[in-house]
N, C-alpha and C positions, 0 to 999 in steps of 0.2 A: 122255439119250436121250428122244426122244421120237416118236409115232406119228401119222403120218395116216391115218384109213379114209376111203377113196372110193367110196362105196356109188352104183349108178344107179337110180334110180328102179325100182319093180317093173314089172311088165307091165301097160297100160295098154288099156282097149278102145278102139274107131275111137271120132272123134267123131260126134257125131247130127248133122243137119242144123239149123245153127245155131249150132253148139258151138264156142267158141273152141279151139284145142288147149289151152290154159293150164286148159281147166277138164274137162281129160278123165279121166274117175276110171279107175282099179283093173280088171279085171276080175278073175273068182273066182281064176284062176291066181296073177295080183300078189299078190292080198291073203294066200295062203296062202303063196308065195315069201318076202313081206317077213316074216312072224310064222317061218318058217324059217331067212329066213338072222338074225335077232333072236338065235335058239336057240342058231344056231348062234354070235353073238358070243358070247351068255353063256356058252356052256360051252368059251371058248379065252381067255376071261378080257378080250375085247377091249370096252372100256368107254372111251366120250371120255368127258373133262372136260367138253365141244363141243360142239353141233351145230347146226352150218352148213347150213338146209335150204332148197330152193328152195319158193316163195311157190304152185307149180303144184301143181293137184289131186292130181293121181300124188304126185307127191314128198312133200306132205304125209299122203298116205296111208298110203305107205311109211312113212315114219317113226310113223306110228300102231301098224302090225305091227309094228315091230320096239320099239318101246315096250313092246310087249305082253308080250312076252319077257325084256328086256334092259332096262339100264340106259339113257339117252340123254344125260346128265346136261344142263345148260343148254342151251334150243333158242334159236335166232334165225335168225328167217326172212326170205328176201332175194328180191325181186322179179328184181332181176340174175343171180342163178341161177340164171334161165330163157332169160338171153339174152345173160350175159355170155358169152367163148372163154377158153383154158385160160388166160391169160394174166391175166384177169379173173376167174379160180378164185386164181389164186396169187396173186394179190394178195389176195384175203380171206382166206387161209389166212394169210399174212403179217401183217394187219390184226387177226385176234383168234386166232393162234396164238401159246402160249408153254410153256413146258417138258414139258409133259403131251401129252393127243391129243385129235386133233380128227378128229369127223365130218362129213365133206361130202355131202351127201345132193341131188344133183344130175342132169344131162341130159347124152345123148351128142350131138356126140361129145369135149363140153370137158371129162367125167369121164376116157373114154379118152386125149385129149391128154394131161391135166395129169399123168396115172399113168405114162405113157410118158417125160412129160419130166422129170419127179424120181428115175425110178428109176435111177440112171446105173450101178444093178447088184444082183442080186436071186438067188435061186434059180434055177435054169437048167429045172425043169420050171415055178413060175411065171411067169417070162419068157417062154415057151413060151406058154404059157394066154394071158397079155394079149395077146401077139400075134396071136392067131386072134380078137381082137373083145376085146368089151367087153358082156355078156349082160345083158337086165334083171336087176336084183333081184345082178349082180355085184357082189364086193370086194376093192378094193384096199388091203393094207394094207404102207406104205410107212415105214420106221423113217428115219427121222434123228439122226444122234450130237449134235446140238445143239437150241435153240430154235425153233421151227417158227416163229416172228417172222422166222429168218435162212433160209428155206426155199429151196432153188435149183433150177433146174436140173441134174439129175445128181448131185444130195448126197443122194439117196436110197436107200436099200437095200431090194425089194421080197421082202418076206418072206413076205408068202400072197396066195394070189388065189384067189376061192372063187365057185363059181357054183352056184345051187341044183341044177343036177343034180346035182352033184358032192357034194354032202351026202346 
């Protein structure tokens, strides 16, 4: 067995006048969401081996918070992350997933896609939950009976979906 989390980047403020989006930081809300939902992985035991984090200001942030908290174990950061679609998630999931979990630490709406498209069956009040969106600072965590190298389409079982209000 093995686990995907698909984390969205936390909340993020407007950009200034100049500012690429790529380089738009946190605002106070993200930064205290990501160190939240962090907490909230340590204490349900949910720890990647992984992590798959996009190259954007947000997304490296996030994954600061929740460092802060929580384990993250191995980062490697991906410029495509920010512009790859679900398609081009699951392929990096495939590309350095293997029997354990990996966390993806990424942008909507290819975080939303890729959680839609591997779940092909989940808890019926999670499934519910992903349905209505896909919230900053949300997670998806997506069980597979095999090697996340052999990740599909619908070979996913979603097991929680957690959004900071909901903590």
């Amino acid at each position: 067995m093995s686990r995907l989390y698909l984390l969205r980047h936390a909340k993020a403020g407007w950009a200034l006048p100049g500012m690429r989006d790529f380089d738009r930081p946190l605002d106070a809300s993200g930064r205290a969401d990501a160190e939240k939902m962090g907490t909230a992985m340590r204490s349900r035991s949910y720890v990647p081996d992984l992590t798959l984090c996009s190259n954007a200001k947000r997304a490296r942030e996030t994954l600061e918070g929740l460092a802060g908290q929580t384990d993250t174990g191995k980062v490697l950061f991906f410029d495509t992350l920010y512009s790859e679609d679900a398609a081009g998630y699951l392929r990096l999931v495939r590309d350095h997933g293997g029997p354990g979990s990996l966390l993806v630490i990424g942008h909507n709406p290819m975080t939303e896609d890729l959680a839609m498209a591997v779940s092909g069956d989940g808890g019926e009040t999670e499934r519910a939950m992903l349905n209505h969106g896909f919230p900053t600072s949300g997670l998806a965590v997506v069980r597979f009976p095999g090697n996340l190298a052999k990740a599909a389409q619908g070979a996913g079982y979603l097991e929680a979906f957690l959004t900071p209000a909901d903590l």
